[in-house]
Structure formats: C-alpha cells, structure tokens
MARKOL-331676 format. One record per residue (C-alpha): x, y, z negated. Coordinates in steps of 0.1 Angstrom, whole numbers, plus 5000, padded with zeros to 4 digits. Example, Ala and Ser with C-alpha at 12.3 -4.5 7.8 and 13.67 -1.06 7.14 Angstrom:
    xx    yy    zz
  5123  4955  4922
  5137  4989  4929
//
This chain:
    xx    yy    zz
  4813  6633  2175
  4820  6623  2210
  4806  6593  2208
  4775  6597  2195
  4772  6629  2216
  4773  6601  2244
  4750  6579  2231
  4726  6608  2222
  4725  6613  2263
  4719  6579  2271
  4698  6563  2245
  4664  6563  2263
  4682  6546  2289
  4703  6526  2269
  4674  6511  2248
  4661  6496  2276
  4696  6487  2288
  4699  6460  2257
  4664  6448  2262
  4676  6435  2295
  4704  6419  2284
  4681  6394  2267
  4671  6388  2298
  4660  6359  2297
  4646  6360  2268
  4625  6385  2282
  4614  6366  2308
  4597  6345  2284
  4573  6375  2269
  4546  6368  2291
  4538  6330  2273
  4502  6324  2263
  4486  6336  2231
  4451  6323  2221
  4434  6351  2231
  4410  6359  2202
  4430  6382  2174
  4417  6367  2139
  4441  6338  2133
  4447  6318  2100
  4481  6322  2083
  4480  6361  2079
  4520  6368  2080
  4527  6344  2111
  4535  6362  2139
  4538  6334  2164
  4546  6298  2160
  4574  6282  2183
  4576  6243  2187
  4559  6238  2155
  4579  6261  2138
  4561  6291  2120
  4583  6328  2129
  4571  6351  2098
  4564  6388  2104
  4591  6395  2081
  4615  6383  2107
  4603  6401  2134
  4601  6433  2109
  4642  6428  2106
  4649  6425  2143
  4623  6454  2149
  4641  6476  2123
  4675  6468  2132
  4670  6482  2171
  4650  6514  2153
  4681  6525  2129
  4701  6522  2160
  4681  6541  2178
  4675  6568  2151
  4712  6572  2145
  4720  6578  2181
  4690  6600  2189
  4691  6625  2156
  4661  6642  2147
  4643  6632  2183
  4606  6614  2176
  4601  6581  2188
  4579  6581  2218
  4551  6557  2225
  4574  6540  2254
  4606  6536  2231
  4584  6523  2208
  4571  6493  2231
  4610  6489  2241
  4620  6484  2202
  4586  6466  2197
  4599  6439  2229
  4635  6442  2220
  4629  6427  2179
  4604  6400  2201
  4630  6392  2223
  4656  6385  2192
  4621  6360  2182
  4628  6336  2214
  4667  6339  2212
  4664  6323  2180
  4637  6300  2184
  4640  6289  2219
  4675  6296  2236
  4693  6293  2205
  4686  6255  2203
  4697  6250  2243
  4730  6270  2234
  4739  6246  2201
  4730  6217  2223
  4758  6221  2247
  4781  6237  2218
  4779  6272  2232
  4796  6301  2212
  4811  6334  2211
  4848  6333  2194
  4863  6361  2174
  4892  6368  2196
  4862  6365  2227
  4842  6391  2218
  4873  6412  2207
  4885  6404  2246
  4845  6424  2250
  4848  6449  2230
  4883  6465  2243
  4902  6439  2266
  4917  6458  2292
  4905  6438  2317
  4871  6420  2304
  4854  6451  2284
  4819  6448  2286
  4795  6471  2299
  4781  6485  2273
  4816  6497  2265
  4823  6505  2300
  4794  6528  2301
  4795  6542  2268
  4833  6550  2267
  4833  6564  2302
  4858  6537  2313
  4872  6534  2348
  4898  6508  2357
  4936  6521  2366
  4953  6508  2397
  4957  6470  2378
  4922  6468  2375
  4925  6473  2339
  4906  6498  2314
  4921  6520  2290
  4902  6509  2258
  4922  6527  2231
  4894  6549  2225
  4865  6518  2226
  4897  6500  2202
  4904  6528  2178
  4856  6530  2175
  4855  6496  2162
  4889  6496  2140
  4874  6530  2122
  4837  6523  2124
  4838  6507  2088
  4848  6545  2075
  4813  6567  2089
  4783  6547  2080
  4763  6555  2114
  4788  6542  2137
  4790  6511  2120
  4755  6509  2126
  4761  6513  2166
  4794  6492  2161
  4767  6466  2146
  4743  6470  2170
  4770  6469  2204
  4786  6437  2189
  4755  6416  2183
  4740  6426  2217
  4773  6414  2237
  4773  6379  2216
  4743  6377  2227
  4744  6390  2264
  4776  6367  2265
  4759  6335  2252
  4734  6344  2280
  4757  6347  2310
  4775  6312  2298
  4743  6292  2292
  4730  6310  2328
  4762  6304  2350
  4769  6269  2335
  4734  6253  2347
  4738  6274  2380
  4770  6252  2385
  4750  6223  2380
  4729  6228  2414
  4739  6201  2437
  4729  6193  2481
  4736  6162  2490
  4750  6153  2526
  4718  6143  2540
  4693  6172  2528
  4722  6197  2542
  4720  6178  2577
  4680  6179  2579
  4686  6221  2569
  4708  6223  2595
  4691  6207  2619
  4659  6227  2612
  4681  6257  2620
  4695  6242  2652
  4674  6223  2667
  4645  6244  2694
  4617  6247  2715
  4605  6266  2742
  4570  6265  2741
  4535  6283  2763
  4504  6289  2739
  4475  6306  2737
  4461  6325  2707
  4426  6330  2698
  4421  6354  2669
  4395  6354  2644
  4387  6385  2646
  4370  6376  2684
  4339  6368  2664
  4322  6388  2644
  4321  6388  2608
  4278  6392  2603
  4281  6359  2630
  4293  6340  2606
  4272  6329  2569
  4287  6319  2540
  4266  6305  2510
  4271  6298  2474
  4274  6263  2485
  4302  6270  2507
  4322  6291  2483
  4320  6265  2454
  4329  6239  2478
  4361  6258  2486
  4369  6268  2447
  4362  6233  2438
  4391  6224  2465
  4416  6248  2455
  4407  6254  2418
  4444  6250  2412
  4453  6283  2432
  4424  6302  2404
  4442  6297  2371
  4443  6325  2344
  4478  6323  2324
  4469  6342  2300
  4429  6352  2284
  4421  6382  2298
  4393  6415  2295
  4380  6439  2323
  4364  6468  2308
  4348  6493  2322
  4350  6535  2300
  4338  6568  2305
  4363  6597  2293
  4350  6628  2279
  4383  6651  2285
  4384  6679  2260
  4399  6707  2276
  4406  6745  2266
  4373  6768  2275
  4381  6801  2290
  4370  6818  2257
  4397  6794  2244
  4422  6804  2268
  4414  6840  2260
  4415  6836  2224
  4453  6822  2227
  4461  6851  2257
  4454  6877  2227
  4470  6860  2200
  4501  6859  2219
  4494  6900  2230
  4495  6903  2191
  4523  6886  2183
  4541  6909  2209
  4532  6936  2197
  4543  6927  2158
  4576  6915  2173
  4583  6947  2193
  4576  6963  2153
  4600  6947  2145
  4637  6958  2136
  4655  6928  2131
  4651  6890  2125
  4637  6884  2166
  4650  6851  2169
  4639  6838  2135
  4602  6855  2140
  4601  6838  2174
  4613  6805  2165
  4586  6804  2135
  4556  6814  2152
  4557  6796  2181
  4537  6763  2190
  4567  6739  2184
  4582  6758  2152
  4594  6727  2133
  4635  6721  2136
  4625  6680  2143
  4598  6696  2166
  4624  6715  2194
  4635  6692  2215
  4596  6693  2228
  4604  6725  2235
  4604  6745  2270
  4640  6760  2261
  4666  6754  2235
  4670  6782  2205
  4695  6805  2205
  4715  6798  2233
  4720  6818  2267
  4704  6818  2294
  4716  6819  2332
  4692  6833  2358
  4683  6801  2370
  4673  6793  2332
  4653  6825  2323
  4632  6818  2361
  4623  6780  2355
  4607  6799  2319
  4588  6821  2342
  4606  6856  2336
  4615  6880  2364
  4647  6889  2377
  4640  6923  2367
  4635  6915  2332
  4661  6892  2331
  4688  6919  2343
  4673  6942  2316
  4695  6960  2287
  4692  6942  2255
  4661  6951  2234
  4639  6951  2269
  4603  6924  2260
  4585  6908  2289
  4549  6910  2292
  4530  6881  2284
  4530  6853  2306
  4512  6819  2320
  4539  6793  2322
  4523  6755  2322
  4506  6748  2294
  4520  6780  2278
  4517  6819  2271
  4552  6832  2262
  4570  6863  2260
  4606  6874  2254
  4633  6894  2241
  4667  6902  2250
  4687  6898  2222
  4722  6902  2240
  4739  6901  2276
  4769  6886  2277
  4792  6876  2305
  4802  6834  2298
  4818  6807  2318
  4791  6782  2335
  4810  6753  2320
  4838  6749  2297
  4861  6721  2293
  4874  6718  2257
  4894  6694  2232
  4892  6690  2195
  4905  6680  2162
  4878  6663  2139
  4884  6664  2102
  4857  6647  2083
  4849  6650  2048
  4840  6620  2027
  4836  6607  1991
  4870  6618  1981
  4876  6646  2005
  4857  6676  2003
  4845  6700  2030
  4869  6725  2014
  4900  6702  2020
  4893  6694  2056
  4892  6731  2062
  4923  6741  2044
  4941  6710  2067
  4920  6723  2096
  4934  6758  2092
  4970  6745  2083
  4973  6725  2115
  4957  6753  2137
  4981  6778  2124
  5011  6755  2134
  4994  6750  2171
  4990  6785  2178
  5029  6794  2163
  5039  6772  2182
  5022  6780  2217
  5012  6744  2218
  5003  6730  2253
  4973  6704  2263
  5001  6675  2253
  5010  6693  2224
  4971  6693  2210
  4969  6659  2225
  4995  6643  2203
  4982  6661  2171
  4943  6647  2176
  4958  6609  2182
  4973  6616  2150
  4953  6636  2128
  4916  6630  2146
  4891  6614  2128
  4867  6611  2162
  4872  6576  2177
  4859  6587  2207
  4877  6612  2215
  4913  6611  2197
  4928  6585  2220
  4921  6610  2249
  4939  6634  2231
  4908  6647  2214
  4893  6664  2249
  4858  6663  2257
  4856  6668  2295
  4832  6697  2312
  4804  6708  2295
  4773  6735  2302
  4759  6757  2277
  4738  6741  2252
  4752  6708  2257
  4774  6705  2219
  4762  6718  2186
  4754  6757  2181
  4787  6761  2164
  4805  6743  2189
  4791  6759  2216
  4794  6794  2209
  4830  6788  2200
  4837  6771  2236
  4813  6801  2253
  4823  6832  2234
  4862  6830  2232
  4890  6825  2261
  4906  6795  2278
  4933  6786  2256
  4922  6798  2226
  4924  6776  2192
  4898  6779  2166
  4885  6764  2134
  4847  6756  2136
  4826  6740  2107
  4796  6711  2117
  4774  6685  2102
  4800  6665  2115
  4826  6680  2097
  4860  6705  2108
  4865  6710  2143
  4901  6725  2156
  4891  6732  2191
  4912  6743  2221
  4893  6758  2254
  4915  6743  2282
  4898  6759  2306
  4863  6778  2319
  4845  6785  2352
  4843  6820  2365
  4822  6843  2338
  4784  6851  2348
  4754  6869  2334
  4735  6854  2305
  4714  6865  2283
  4701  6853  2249
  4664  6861  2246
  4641  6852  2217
  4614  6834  2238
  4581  6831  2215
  4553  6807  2229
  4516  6793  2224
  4506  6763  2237
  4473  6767  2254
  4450  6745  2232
  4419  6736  2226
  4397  6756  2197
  4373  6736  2170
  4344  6743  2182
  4356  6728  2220
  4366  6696  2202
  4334  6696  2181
  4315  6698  2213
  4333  6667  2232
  4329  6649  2197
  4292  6652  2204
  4291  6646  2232
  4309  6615  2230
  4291  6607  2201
  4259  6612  2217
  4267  6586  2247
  4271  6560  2223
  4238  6561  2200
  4221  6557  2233
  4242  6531  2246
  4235  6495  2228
  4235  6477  2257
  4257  6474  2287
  4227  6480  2310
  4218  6514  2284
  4260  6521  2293
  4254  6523  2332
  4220  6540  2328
  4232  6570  2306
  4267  6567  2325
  4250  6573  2365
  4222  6598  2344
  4250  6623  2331
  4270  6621  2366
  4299  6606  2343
  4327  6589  2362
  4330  6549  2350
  4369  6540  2349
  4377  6504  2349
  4407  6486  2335
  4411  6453  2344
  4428  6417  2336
  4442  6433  2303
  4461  6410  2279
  4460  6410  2243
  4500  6423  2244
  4484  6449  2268
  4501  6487  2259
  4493  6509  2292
  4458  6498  2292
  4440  6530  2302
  4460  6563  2317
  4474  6588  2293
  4457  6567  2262
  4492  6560  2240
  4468  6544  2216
  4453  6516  2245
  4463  6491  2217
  4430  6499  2194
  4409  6492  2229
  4430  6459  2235
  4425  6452  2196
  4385  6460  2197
  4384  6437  2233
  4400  6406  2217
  4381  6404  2185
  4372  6370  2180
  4336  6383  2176
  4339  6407  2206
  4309  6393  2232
  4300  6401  2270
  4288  6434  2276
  4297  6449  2241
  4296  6487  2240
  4330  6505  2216
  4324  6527  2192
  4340  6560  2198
  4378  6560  2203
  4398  6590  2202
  4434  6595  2219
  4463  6598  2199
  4469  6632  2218
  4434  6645  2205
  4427  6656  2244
  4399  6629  2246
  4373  6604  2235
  4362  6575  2252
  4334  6547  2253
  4343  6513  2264
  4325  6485  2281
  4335  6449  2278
  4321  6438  2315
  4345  6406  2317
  4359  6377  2297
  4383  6354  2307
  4401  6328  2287
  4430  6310  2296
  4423  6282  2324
  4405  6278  2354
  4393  6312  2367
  4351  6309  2365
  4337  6306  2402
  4321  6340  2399
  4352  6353  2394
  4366  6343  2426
  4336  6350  2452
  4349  6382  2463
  4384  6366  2467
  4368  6334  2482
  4342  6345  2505
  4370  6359  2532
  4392  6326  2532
  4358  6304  2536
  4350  6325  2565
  4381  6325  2581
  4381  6284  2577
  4346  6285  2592
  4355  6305  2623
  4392  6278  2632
  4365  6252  2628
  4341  6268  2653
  4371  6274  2675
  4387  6242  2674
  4355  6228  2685
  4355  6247  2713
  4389  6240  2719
  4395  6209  2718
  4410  6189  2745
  4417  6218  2762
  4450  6228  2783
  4469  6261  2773
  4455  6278  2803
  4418  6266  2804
  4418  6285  2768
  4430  6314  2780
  4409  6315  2808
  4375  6304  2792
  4382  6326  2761
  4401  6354  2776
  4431  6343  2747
  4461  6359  2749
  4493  6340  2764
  4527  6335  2766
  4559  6315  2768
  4582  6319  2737
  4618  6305  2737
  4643  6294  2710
  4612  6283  2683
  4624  6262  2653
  4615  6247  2617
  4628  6277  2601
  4613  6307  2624
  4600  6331  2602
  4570  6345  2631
  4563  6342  2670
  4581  6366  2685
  4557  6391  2709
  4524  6382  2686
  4550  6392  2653
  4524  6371  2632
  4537  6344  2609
  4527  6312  2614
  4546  6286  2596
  4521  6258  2609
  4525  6267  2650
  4561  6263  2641
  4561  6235  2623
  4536  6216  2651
  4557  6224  2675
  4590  6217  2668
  4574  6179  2669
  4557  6173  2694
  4570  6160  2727
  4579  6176  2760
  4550  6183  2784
  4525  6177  2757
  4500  6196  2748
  4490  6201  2711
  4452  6199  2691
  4439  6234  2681
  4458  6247  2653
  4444  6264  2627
  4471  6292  2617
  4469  6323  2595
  4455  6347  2621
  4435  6323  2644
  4435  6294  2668
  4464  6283  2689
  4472  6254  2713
  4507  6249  2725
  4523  6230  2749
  4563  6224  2745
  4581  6228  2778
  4622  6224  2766
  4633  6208  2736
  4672  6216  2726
  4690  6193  2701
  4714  6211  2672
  4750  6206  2684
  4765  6179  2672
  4778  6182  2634
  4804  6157  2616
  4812  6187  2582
  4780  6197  2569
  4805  6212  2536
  4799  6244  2542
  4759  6238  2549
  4760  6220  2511
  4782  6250  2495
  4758  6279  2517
  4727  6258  2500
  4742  6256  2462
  4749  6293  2462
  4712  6297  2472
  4701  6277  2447
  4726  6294  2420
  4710  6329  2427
  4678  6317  2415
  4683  6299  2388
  4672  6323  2362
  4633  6316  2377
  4635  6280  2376
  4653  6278  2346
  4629  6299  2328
  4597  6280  2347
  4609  6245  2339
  4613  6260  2301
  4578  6270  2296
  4564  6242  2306
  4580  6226  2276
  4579  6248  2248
  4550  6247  2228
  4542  6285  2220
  4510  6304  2200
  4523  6341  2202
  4500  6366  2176
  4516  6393  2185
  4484  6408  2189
  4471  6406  2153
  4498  6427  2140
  4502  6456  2169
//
C-alpha cells in the first residue's frame, strides 16, 4: 500500500520524470513532418531511414505508459496534459528503437542482469527513480538502505499492479542507463589539441588599451532614413540562410464566442441550491449520502475534482478555504450554513460531528493480502490472531517492527518495520484514516481495505484540535440551454456570413469582436489556442492537404463546452526558405540599421578618434584591459564582438576604419598592447576546454544526428 500510496502522490510528476529520461530521444521530437495530413499508407505513423514504424507499435508503447499510469493514479481521469506526456513518452520509445538503438548495437552497448539489479537496489548505485520513490537517503557510507526497493521487485511477481510499475521502473532505467553510457562515452571523445588551447589562451591573455569614439544609430532619425522593397529583398536574398522554416507551419487568426452563465442563470442555480437546503435540513438522517449525490461532482471517479474530500474532518483552516465562517464552523453539530458564493460554486453545509483529532499521526502496519487461495476471511482471522499476541504482549515499536518484516505483505513498507511516516487527515484510505484519527497513540487495531487486512499501530499524534465533519453540498455555477443555444447562434451566425477571409475581418471589426491570432503552429501543435484542450481539431482542419490561404473553419466547439470559435487560416508556410513577405517586418530594421553605419562611415572615414567626437559630438573614452574574449566595452556596457575583435589587431598608435558594430559607429585607436605571460603547460587550458565541450555534447550530438537521419513523422494523421 505504501508504495503505491507514493507513487499515487507523484505520478503527474513522475510521468514527466520518465519522459525526460529519454532524453534524448526527446530532443529529437521536433524533426520535420511533411506538413499536409493525408498521407498514403494509412497505418504508418512515421517512417525512419527507410523503415516504415506501424501505428500498432506506437499503440503498444502508448498503452504501456497509460496502464502505468492508471495503476498508480486509481480512479483519477487522465487530463489533457498527461495525455500529451503519454502521447510523447510511447513517441519517444519510436526514436529509441529506430534511431539510438542502432548507435547503441554499433558500439556493443547493453544493460546486464546483475547491472540493472546493481539499479534497482545496489546500496550504492540505486537509481533515481528508486531513490525518489523509496524515500532513500544514503547512511554515513554513502550507501542506501534498499531492503524495501529489494524486497518490491522480489514480491512484485505476487500483486499484478506492481508488476506493472516493477515493469515499467525496470524498462525506463535500461533505457535511461543505455542513455547515460552512449552520452558520457562520446563526451570522452572531445579532444583540444596543444595549439588550439595556446591561441584560447592567448585570446584570454593577451590586451589592449584602447580611446574610441562611438556614434549611435539612433543620432539619426528613423523617418531620415528610406528603405524600399528593393532594399529589403536585397538583404533577404543575402542572408536567406538566417530565414529557414524547420518545420511547415500555420498562423491563424479566431474569434471566440465565450459562453458564460447569465444572471438569470446564476439565479436559477442560487435557488436550486436554496432548495436543496431546505430538503436537507428535512431531513433526519442520511446528510452525507444526500450531499454527496446531489452535488455537481456526485460520481465516486468524479471526486477528486472536488473542492473538499467526502467524509473526512475538517480543521478551521479547511472549513475557511471552503468559504464557511468561523462561527459556523465552531457551531454544535446539526448547525447548516447559509448558502454561499465560493468560485465557481454555491455550497452549503452541515455539521455532522465535532471531534477533537491529532493534526497528524504517524502510524505502522501489518498488510495481509488476500489472493486466489486466501480468502478475505483468512487474512482477518491471521490479522486478529497476530494483533491479539501484540497487544498481550505490550509489544513495543521494535516488537511490531519485527512482526511486519515477517508477516507483511507490503513491500514498501515491511522492511521499515511496516511504519508509514507522518501523515494529515485525508491522506490514507477512509478506513485507514479514521482508525489512525479516532483512536490513541499506541493503540493496535484490525482495519479491512481494497488492499486487504491492515494491523495498525498509532506510534504517535500531534496535540488534539477542533474538527469537524460537515456534509458540504455544492452546484457548480453553469451555464443553462438556452445560454448555450444562444452562443451556438451566434457562432453559427458568424460563419454563414463569413466565406471569405475579407467577409471574416468585415463581420469580425462590425460586431466589435476581438480577432485572437495563433501563430507558427506545427502540425504536432497541442496548446494551440488558450484554454482549447481540443486545439488538435484546429491544427488538424489547418493542415489538411486541401486547406488553402484565407480559409474560413466551420464552427469548433471546446471540449469544455464553455466556447465556440471561428478560425482564419491568414498564413502558410512550408518547410524551407521563409517567403520574403514573411520577413519584411523582421528585415526592414536590420536594413536600416546597415543603411545608417554606411552613412556614418562615410562620414567618418579617415578621421582621428577625436575629430569624430568633436564634429559629431560622439561619445568618448579610453578603455583598458580589452581582449579577444571581452564579452562588452566596459562604460558603454554594449556588446560588440567586432570593436573587440578589430582591436585586439591592430597596431600601437594606429587608428582604425569606422566600424560598423551592433549599436553604431566606432573608430579606435590602440594606445598599449600587453602580451599573455609566457606559457610552456597549456594541460590544464586543453582539460578546462574538453570539460566545456563535454557539457554540451547532448546539443551537438543530437544536431550532427538529424542531419543524417532521414525522418517523415505522421504523427499528425493519427492525433
């Protein structure tokens, strides 16, 4: 129970957690798909150096990270951002097959038996994942105590769902492990020879002291200066290299019609609620169960949505973040609250019972666990028998301890002597709970659970404080029909007069509606438009290989039912050079700027440092300790790489052309140049240099990869 207690804590974290450990892998996701959805070859979900990768095998890697994820999160939905975490995570297990895979059997990589036993529960090598899970912290030998982690995997044959996280763990530590080796082996391979170590360390060293003056571009006006057409393309048709799309991309440009509760609709649900009080107060019994079905999130599977957790007690500091008073809260049992506004919410409660409890308790247990040969009925009666020998016996924390190594069937727990740590109220199962809350430190008890027969000792509790268990009965503040069928029209409307993209802006600017853009979306796109979960049927509609400029959507609704929305398609891009249009606005600032340095170097040139600050009023000064390497001018604090780089060669007393830096014009004249010392061991210059080029060489080993592999991902045609 302990375990997947745990795991039930951490799993939205821990989801993401494995995704990362395929790295990179991940760093791969972003390779180039065609960018039109409507391929051949219907159940081919990408093809990867010629070789076809079937849907079907994505399917298996997508449901393998989904039971995982079910087992450890019980009865809790799968929200839309888990859902692209699994989704990445089974596409991730696609390109560690198809692409690392063959690097790792090239070199003879692998993960041995004993190795990833060393993982799972080596004292001194446990991975993470167990480290994390298992709570582990190293002793004074810098080792971990991995009986429990040990005892999980040795048992995890006997309880079907943690075999499934036993499964899961093992094959995302191969993997992670294959990872780190292929990763740390190329990093060893980085190399700085003698002589490229020398001219880094002489860049370092070696400085100038140097006078300039600085014109900035901003000394002439921006309306002084024209740029054409002519100019523009000139300059794209120079640097089309910097204007590459990656990947085929769609701006698109929506209007939202929000559908939002009407004050007769927030009346309507005010008075419902005002009923529903006044049947419960009727009533003489059954509070909880009357609450619990007649409030907005009245399904079991549904609660965890919920504001509060059923029948558990409340502390003050619980009761006020639900909106109730103090004074109600410190009210007799049988006392209702009046109705109130809380969020998104009208609620009310009842006091079912007050009740001092301990804040937190800290407990240990015993877990019997039926199965197909042991009955429910036989746990209990060994339950009982070993609980009746514990409390003759007066037994003490080592006493239980030694029992629940023995007789535990909880691999989480029995090699901690079956104890659980502190806990609030709430935290464990009903029955658990109210057995820790409503009974004394040191008291042994026998406690049936879905997870079987619990003998559970309270070790100890915090100081007793006020709670009270209150049947809390709300109404989410909703939307009626007729408010929905209105936006529906409305909506609806909007798009019978909108054909064309020019009828889109017309009726958009005529109804005062507000036009939302979302641009540079891919066809993997998820979070294409905020607080749509559904984005992918927009990404789908923008993609379709009939799809044209200017295209007006059909109505799409949000998986939430809160709003509709019409889309524009106002840009295509495909994969390539970036059309010209595309880069004006980007390209009209950097033209201008080039125009203005070649105005001012005219002006300039020929000039001494201080006939340009005295004809141009430019600002001066002299600078010391300048080298290869310095990251900006010190006083100005602007970079400029190519000042630097001028003048760390040019000679003493001379006096440099205008150069054309990042935030204007600059001559310099060098007045003191100072040689590095004089070096003989450059061996710690070579190691400093390999350690730099070790830390990155996830990035260039994943760049100089996808220039190679040949990859058509059609991930789009299937989600």
């Amino acid at each position: 129970m302990a375990v997947l207690q745990n795991i039930r804590e951490k799993c939205g974290v821990l989801v993401i957690v494995i995704v990362g450990l395929a790295l990179l892998a991940f760093l791969l996701g972003d390779f180039l798909s065609s960018g039109r959805i409507g391929h051949g070859d219907d159940t081919v979900i990408a093809k990867i150096n010629g070789s076809k990768v079937d849907y079907s095998e994505w399917t298996a890697n997508y449901n393998n990270h989904r039971l995982f994820y079910e087992v450890a999160q019980q009865g809790r939905n799968i929200d839309a951002n888990t859902e692209r975490s699994l989704r990445e995570s089974a596409w991730n297990d696609v390109l560690n097959t198809y692409v690392w895979s063959k690097y790792y059997d090239e070199v003879g990589l692998g993960v041995s038996d004993d190795e990833l036993e060393d993982l799972l529960y080596g004292p001194k090598h446990a991975h993470s994942i167990i480290v994390q899970n298992f709570g582990l912290q190293k002793n004074e030998n810098g080792e971990y105590d991995t009986k429990a982690p040990k005892n999980f995997f040795d048992n995890a044959e006997e309880n079907p769902e943690y075999k499934v996280i036993a499964d899961y763990w093992k094959k995302a530590i191969v993997e992670d492990q294959m990872t780190s080796k292929y990763g740390n082996m190329l990093s060893k391979g980085f190399y700085t020879p003698t002589a490229l170590a020398k001219m880094y360390y002489e860049d370092q060293n070696s400085s100038v002291d140097l006078v300039y003056a600085f014109r900035e571009y901003a000394s002439i006006k921006d309306e002084d200066i024209t740029v054409t057409d002519k100019d523009m393309e000139a300059y794209y048709n120079e640097h089309k290299n910097r204007f590459v799309e990656d990947q085929a991309n769609r701006d698109l440009e929506y209007v939202v019609f929000d559908i939002v509760p009407s004050e007769s609709d927030i009346a309507e649900i005010k008075k419902n609620t005002e009923d529903l009080r006044t049947e419960m107060a009727s009533l003489d019994d059954n509070y909880l169960s009357f609450a619990q079905a007649n409030s907005s999130n009245s399904r079991p599977e549904d609660r965890y949505n919920r504001m509060y957790k059923d029948d558990v007690y409340m502390t003050a500091k619980d009761a006020e973040n639900l909106g109730f008073t103090a004074d109600f809260f410190n009210s007799e049992a049988g006392t209702m609250s009046d109705v109130i506004m809380q969020g998104n919410y009208f609620l009310f409660g009842r006091i079912l019972d007050v009740a001092n409890r301990p804040d937190s308790v800290n407990a240990s247990h015993i877990l019997i666990v039926p199965n197909d040969s042991v009955t429910k009925e036989m746990c209990k009666a060994t339950a009982d028998s070993l609980a009746n020998v514990l409390r003759s016996t007066k037994a003490d924390s080592a006493a239980f301890a030694a029992m629940a190594i023995e007789y535990s069937q909880d691999p989480g727990s029995k090699n901690n002597g079956g104890n659980l740590g502190d806990f609030t109220e709430g935290t464990m199962i009903s029955e658990f709970n109210e057995a820790c809350f409503a009974n004394a430190a040191g008291t042994i008890q026998v406690v049936e659970s879905q997870f079987g027969v619990h003998i559970i000792k309270i070790n100890s509790q915090t100081k007793a404080v006020r709670k009270a268990k209150i049947a809390v009965l709300d109404q989410e503040i909703r939307f009626s029909d007729n408010t929905y069928e209105a936006a529906f029209q409305a909506s609806n409307s909007f798009y019978a007069k909108s054909i064309t993209a020019a009828d889109f802006d017309k009726n958009a600017t005529e109804q005062n509606l507000n036009v939302r853009m979302a641009n540079r979306i891919t066809d993997m796109s998820d979070n294409v438009i905020p607080g749509i979960d559904n984005g992918r049927e927009i990404v789908r509609w923008a993609f379709n290989e009939d799809r044209q400029l200017g295209d007006v959507s059909n109505v799409f609704e949000s998986s939430a039912r809160d709003k509709f929305l019409v889309v524009k398609l106002s840009k295509i891009r495909e994969k390539g050079f970036t059309p010209f249009e595309d880069t004006k606005e980007i390209i009209e600032p950097e033209v201008r700027k080039q125009m203005k340095a070649e105005k001012m170097m005219a002006e300039m040139n020929g000039m001494t440092v201080e006939a340009v600050a005295q004809k141009f009023s430019a600002k001066t000064d002299t600078i010391s300790n300048i080298n290869f390497a310095s990251f900006s001018i010190p006083g100005l604090g602007l970079i400029e790489p190519k000042v630097n780089a001028v003048a760390t060669t040019l000679d003493v007393n001379k006096v440099s052309a205008p150069i054309d830096g990042n935030n204007g014009v600059y001559v310099v004249k060098v007045l003191n140049k100072t040689a590095a010392p004089e070096k003989q061991d450059f061996e710690n210059d070579k190691l400093a240099k390999m350690q730099e080029y070790q830390r990155n060489y996830s990035y260039r080993m994943n760049n100089a990869v996808k220039k190679i592999i040949k990859m058509d991902d059609r991930r789009a045609k299937f989600f």
